[in-house]
Residue, then its C-alpha position, 0 to 999 in steps of 0.5 A: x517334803x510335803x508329809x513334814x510340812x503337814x506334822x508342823x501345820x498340825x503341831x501349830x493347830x494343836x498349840x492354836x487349840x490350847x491356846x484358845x482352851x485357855x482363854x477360855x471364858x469360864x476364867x472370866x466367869x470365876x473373875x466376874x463371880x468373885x466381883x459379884x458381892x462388891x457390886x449388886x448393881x453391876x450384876x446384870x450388865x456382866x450377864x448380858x456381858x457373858x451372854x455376848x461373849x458366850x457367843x463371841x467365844x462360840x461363832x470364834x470356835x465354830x471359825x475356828x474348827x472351819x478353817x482347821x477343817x478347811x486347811x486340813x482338806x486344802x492340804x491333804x487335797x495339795x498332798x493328794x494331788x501331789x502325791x498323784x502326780x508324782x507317781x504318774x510322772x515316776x511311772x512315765x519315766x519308768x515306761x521310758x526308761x523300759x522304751x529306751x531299753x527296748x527299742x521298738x523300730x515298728x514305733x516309726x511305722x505308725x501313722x504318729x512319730x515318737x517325735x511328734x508325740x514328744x513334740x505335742x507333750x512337750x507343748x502340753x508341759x509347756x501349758x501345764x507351766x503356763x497354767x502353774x504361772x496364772x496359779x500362782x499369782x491367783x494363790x497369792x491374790x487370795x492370800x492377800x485377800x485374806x490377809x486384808x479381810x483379818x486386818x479390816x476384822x482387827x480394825x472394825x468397830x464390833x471390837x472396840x466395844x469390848x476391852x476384854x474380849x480384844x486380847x483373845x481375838x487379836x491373839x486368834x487373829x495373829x494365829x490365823x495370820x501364822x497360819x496362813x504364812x504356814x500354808x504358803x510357805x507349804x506352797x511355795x515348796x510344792x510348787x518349786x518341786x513341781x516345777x522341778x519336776x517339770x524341768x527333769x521331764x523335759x530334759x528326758x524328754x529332750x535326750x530320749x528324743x535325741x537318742x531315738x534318732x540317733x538309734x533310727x539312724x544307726x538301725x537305718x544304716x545297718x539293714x540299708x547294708x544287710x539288704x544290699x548284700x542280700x540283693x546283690x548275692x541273689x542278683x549274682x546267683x539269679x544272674x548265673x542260674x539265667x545263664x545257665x537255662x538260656x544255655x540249655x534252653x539254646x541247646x535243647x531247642x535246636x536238638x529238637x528242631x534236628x529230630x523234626x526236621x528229618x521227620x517232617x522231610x520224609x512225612x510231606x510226601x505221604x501226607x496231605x496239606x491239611x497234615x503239614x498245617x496241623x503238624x505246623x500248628x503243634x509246633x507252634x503250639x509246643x514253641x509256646x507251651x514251652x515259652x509258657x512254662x518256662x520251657x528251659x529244658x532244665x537239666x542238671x549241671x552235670x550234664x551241660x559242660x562249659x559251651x552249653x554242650x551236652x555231656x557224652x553220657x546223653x549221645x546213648x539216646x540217639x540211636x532209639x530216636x533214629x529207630x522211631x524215626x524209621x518207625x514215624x514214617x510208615x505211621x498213619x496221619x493220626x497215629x503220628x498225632x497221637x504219637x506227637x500228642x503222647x510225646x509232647x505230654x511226656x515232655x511238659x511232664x519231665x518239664x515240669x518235674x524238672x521245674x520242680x526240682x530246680x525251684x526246691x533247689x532254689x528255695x534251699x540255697x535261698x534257707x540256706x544262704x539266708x539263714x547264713x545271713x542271719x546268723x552273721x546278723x546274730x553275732x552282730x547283733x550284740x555288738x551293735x546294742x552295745x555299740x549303741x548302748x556306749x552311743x547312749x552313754x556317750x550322748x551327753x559328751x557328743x559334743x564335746x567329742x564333736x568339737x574335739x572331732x572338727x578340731x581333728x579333721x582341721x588338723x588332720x586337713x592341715x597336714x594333708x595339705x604339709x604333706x601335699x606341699x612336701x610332696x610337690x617341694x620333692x617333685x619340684x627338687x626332682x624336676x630341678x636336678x633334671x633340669x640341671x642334668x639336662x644344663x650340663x649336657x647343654x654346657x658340654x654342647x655349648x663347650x664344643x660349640x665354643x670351639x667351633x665358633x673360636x675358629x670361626x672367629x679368627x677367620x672373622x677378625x681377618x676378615x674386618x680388618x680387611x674391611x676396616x682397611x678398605x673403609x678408611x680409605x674410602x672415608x678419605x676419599x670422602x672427607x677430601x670430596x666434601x671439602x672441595x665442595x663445602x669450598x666451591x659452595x662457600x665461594x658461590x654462597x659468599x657471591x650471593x651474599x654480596x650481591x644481596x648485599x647490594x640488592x638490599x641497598x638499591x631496594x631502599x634508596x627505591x623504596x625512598x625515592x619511590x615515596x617522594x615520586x607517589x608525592x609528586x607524581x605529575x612531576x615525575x613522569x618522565x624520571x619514573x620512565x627513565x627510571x624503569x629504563x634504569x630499573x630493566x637494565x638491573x633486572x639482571x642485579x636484582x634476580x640475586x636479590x629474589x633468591x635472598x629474599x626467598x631465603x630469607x623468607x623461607x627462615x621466617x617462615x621456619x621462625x614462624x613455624x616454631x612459633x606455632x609450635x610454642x603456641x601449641x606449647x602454650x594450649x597445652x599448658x593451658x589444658x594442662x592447668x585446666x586440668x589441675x582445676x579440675x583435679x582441686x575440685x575432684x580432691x575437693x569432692x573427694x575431702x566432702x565424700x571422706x567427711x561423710x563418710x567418717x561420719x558414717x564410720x561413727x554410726x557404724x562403729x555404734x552397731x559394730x561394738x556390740x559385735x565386737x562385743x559378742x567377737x571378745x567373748x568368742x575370742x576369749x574362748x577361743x584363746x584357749x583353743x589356740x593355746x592348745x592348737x599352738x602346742x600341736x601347731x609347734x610341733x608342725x613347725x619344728x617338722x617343718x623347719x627340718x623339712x625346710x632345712x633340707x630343701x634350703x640345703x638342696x636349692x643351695x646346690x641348685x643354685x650353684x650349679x644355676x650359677x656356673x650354667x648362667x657363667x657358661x650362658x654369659x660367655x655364650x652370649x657374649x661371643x655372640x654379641x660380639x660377632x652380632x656387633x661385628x656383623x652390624x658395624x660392617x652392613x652399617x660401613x657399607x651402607x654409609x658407603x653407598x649413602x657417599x656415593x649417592x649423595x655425591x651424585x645427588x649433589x653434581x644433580x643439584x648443581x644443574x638443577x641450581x643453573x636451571x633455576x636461576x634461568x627461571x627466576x631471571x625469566x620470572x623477574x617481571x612477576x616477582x615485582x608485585x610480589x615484593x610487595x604483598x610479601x612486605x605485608x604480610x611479613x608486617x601482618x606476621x610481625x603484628x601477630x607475633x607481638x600479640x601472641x608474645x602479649x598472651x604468653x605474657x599474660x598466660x604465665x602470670x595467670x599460671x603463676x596464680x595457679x600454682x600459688x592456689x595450688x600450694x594453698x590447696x596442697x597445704x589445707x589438704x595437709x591440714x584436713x590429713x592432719x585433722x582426720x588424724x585426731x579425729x581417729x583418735x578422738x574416735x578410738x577414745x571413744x570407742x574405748x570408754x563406749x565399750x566398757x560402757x557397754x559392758x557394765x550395761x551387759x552385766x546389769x541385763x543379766x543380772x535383772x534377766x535373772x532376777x525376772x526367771x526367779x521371780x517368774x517361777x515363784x509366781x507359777x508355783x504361788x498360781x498352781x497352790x491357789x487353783x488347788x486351793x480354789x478346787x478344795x474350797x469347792x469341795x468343801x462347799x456346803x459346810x461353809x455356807x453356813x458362813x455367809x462371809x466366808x461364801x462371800x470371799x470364796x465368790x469373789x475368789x473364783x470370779x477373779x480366778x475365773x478372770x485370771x483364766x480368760x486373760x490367760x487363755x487367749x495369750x496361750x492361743x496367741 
């Protein structure tokens, strides 16, 4: 791209140089040499005229070989620079090509992780685009700039004094301005391939990364393994081998042990202390030596058997020893020393030696057994980089194939979960017929049972009606006892009742004549104790008279008691209408707490559309997933309704033979409620029987305990005088409190009609309220509706602007990398343009701004 763009920007320049060869002034100059001999007088304005366009015409070549010169260096500095960056990034994609290739597992040893690494470069890209950015917008900054210095040029004065020198610099000037779009044209296209660059360098970037972990996991897991099976084979061989030298060990030291001991038995006689503590002392010290250098009295496998025996190819050896021992004892004290000394040498020697060969043993079967195992890892090993080569080739799909795995094991959980169920629907249909196995046997019991309660029963029947014979004679004998008694009671209570009658009578003629003697009581003192006279002799009428009024008393105070109770009756109407008070304020709270928290709802149904939002998007996703799920999922469910078919058809059978078991239990049950009955109604028949016999002893008591009474209450008449009085008081006093409560009930129902009254008012404004928060929902739900589209509209406009801010944003990174390249050619180009005052002017300027535009952007990319 960049080498085309640079045949049209010298295309371009070619046409701008005949263009310019064109308008050249010696035209003008054969123009002016023709108008010569018109106008004498006008010849010496057109050579001052030529001379001002001669230099005009050469400071506008001198311009215009600069800006050629400049351009052309601007661009094959951008073209260079490009070209460089192109391979060094092609060349890093190659090493990491090579990386990926061959995969080095020291790189994770290092003091730096890869990962690391490609975190620290990833932020340097991340710079380099930030930098690209703050380039772009400089680039164009400074085009502006140009642009405006060749407007202000075709605008200024120095112009306007000529009129035939203004066509040919308007027409340099628009070259200049085409140049210049050229130029950014060329920069735009730069910019956007690095920037593509850039993005393909760190999508690699992101998927080596990725598939260096996924290698190092693999790698990880594959020696884990290797190594483990390598320990655990050399701790099972070590573990055997161990065993084996304990065994001989073992062996060996208690042979040599029996061969000492004997020796030493015989030797304390002839020798001396000081020879017991020295052969003690070599003991001690072969005990040691041995345990030192592995004193195992390692010998061949062949020769130790099973129980850690020598075999009986050794028991050959036992008759030299036997000779040395009868030798040993007619040795000399450093004879025998230097005897054992040559002997304990020659055993560190065959020790040693024997040492020797069981650890090249060892070291054999470890090359052996290793290089075993490193043949096997070999053959793996092409089958594990093309396990991994399928793994990297697969990267992009994982997760895909992730997604595709989860949606598998769901299922497969599913099905366990099927197969669970049907498992415990078999154990379940198992353990029913068992139970129905174990019914029947209990059905057969209970048929035998029934047999033997039938017998039962006929005996039992028998039996009642023996007893209901003999408990309708005894009613008899009862009903014919009360009536004489109900007869007798009612001739003695009608007796009574007469002479109450009577008593009653003779009580208010006194109560009358008694208030005409408290009116005239100094008269009547001789007729009042004629009239006690009177009064003694019917003391003897007026004890009947006491008892009524006791009766009669003892029902007023009955009468009083159940007034208390409607008095309890009525506190409990009133606590219960507090009740409901209290209830109508509650719902009252309540109805303000609902308010508030509909009003609640509103705000939070403002946060949740959004979320709901975000839900449709994921639901219409997923709509398709359960499409497919739902294909997998019917299939399920036909198994299942076959599986469910079966087991219907199984709990069928078990309910009927349930059935025929609840017949037989029914049955049973009610045989034994008969019987139960039966044996209820005779205990209740004897006990009504003993409550008649009972009672009519208690009566003949009463009788006597009666006729005892009235011998009291005859004595006790004197007394029951004053009483009369105190008694027609307080009857007065009860009566009094009787109407004030009948005044209070009165008002206690009308005030709980109120209550009731309010109570329906409340019941229909509670209705009412139900019947508002309906519309509200509604209202609320319309809303919600035209919220929501709302809100997608606004969803769509946001992404459409973020888009439009990402295309403008990589514009202005790859406009501010150009001018940067452009700020490093004109450096480069330096001392030839300060020859041009203006133009060192400009680029002054330019770095300064662009000097201003660094120190803005670096502490943001600290930041």
């Amino acid at each position: 791209m960049p080498n085309v763009d640079t045949r049209e920007l010298r295309s371009t320049l070619a046409i701008d140089d005949s263009m310019i060869t064109s308008c050249s002034p010696r035209s003008s100059e054969h123009d002016l040499d023709s108008d010569v001999d018109s106008a004498n007088m006008e010849n010496l304005l057109l050579e001052d005229l030529d001379l001002y366009m001669d230099d005009i015409n050469s400071r506008l070549i001198v311009s215009r070989m600069v800006g050629n010169s400049v351009i052309r260096g601007m661009v094959n500095a951008i073209a260079e620079d490009s070209a460089e960056t192109i391979s060094s990034k092609e060349a890093q994609i190659e090493e990491l090509n090579r990386r990926l290739q061959l995969y080095e597992p020291i790189a994770g040893l290092r003091g730096a992780s890869p990962s690391q690494v490609q975190f620290t470069r990833l932020g340097l890209r991340e710079d380099d685009d930030g930098m690209m950015g703050s380039l772009n917008i400089a680039a164009e900054k400074h085009l502006e700039v140009l642009k405006r210095e060749i407007e202000w040029m075709r605008s200024s004065d120095f112009l306007k004094g000529t009129q035939l020198g203004q066509g040919r610099s308007l027409e340099s000037l628009t070259q200049m301005d085409k140049n210049i779009d050229a130029l950014r044209e060329i920069m735009g296209i730069i910019f956007k391939n690095s920037s593509e660059m850039s993005s393909l360098l760190k999508e690699s970037l992101n998927e080596q990364q990725w598939q260096r972990e996924i290698q190092r996991e693999v790698d990880s897991a594959i020696v884990q393994n290797i190594m483990r099976e390598i320990r655990e084979g050399f701790e099972t061989k070590l573990c055997e081998q161990t065993s084996l030298f304990d065994a001989q060990n073992d062996y060996w030291l208690k042979k040599s042990m029996l061969s000492i001991e004997p020796e030493h038995h015989h030797h304390l006689p002839h020798g001396s202390q000081e020879s017991y503590e020295e052969w003690d002392n070599s003991k001690k010290k072969d005990h040691v030596s041995g345990k030192l250098y592995g004193y195992s009295a390692v010998t061949d496998s062949s020769r130790v058997g099973e129980n850690g025996v020598v075999s009986e190819e050794k028991s050959g050896n036992t008759a030299p020893e036997i000779a040395e021992s009868s030798l040993l004892l007619h040795m000399s004290k450093e004879e025998l020393i230097s005897h054992y000394k040559t002997e304990i040498s020659e055993m560190k020697r065959q020790l040693e030696s024997s040492i020797q060969e069981k650890t090249e043993e060892l070291f054999r079967w470890k090359r052996q057994f290793l290089k075993e195992r490193l043949e096997a890892l070999k053959k793996r090993l092409p089958d594990i980089s093309l396990r991994l080569d399928g793994v990297l080739l697969d990267a992009k799909n994982f997760y895909a194939v992730q997604d595709d795995h989860d949606k598998t094991f769901s299922f497969k959980q599913r099905i366990d979960a099927l197969l669970l169920e049907n498992k415990s629907l078999r154990d379940l249909l198992a353990s029913k017929s068992k139970e129905v196995d174990r019914l029947a046997s209990q059905v057969s019991e209970a048929a035998k049972r029934m047999t033997k309660y039938s017998s039962l029963e006929k005996t039992l029947l028998k039996k009642k009606r023996k007893l209901e014979w003999e408990i309708e004679d005894a009613e008899t004998e009862t009903f014919i006892r009360s009536q004489i008694d109900t007869c007798i009671l009612s001739e003695l209570i009608h007796d009574s009742e007469c002479r109450g009658e009577d008593a009653h009578t003779e009580t208010e003629i006194m109560e009358k004549f008694m208030a005409a003697v408290v009116s005239q009581k100094d008269k009547a003192l001789d007729l009042e104790v004629e009239k006690a006279e009177r009064l003694r002799q019917e003391v003897a009428s007026l004890s009947t008279l006491v008892n009524e009024r006791d009766i009669a008393f003892s029902s007023e105070v009955k009468k009083s008691e159940t007034l208390s109770k409607e008095l309890e009756k009525a506190e409990q109407l009133k606590k219960e209408v507090l009740l409901l008070s209290t209830l109508v304020r509650e719902k009252d709270i309540t109805l303000s707490l609902e308010v508030k928290r509909s009003e609640e709802l509103s705000q939070e149904l403002v946060s949740l559309r959004g979320f709901i939002e975000e839900k449709n998007m994921l639901i219409v996703d997923l709509e398709s997933k359960l499409r497919k799920q739902k294909q997998d999922l019917d299939q399920d469910s036909e198994e299942l309704s076959k599986l469910k078919a079966q087991v219907d058809e199984q709990e069928r059978s078990l309910w009927g033979y349930r059935a025929e078991s609840d017949l037989v239990k029914s049955r049973l049950d009610e045989a034994m409620k008969k019987i139960g009955q039966s044996d209820a109604e005779i205990f209740d028949l004897n006990q009504k029987l003993a409550l008649a016999s009972n009672n009519m002893r208690e009566a003949e008591k009463e009788k006597i305990m009666l006729y005892n009474i009235i011998q009291e209450k005859e004595n006790r008449l004197s007394s029951a005088t004053a009483r009369v009085d105190e008694q027609t008081q307080q009857m007065e006093s009860i009566v009094v409190f009787v109407r004030s409560c009948q005044d209070q009930l009165w008002n206690w129902k009308g005030s709980l009609e109120e209550l009731f009254s309010e109570c329906d008012e409340l019941s229909k404004l509670a209705s009412l309220f139900k019947r508002r928060e309906l519309q509200y929902k509604k209202e609320l739900e319309i809303r919600y509706r035209d919220l929501r589209k709302e809100i997608e509209i606004i969803v769509c406009n946001h992404e459409r602007a973020e888009n439009e801010v990402d295309r403008l944003g990589d514009e202005v990174d790859d406009l501010i990398s150009v001018l940067e390249k452009v700020c490093i050619a004109l450096d480069h180009y330096s001392p030839v343009l300060q020859h041009y005052t203006g133009v060192v002017e400009v680029l002054e300027m330019v770095k300064r701004k662009l000097k201003d535009v660094c120190r803005e952007t670096r502490p943001t990319a600290d930041e």
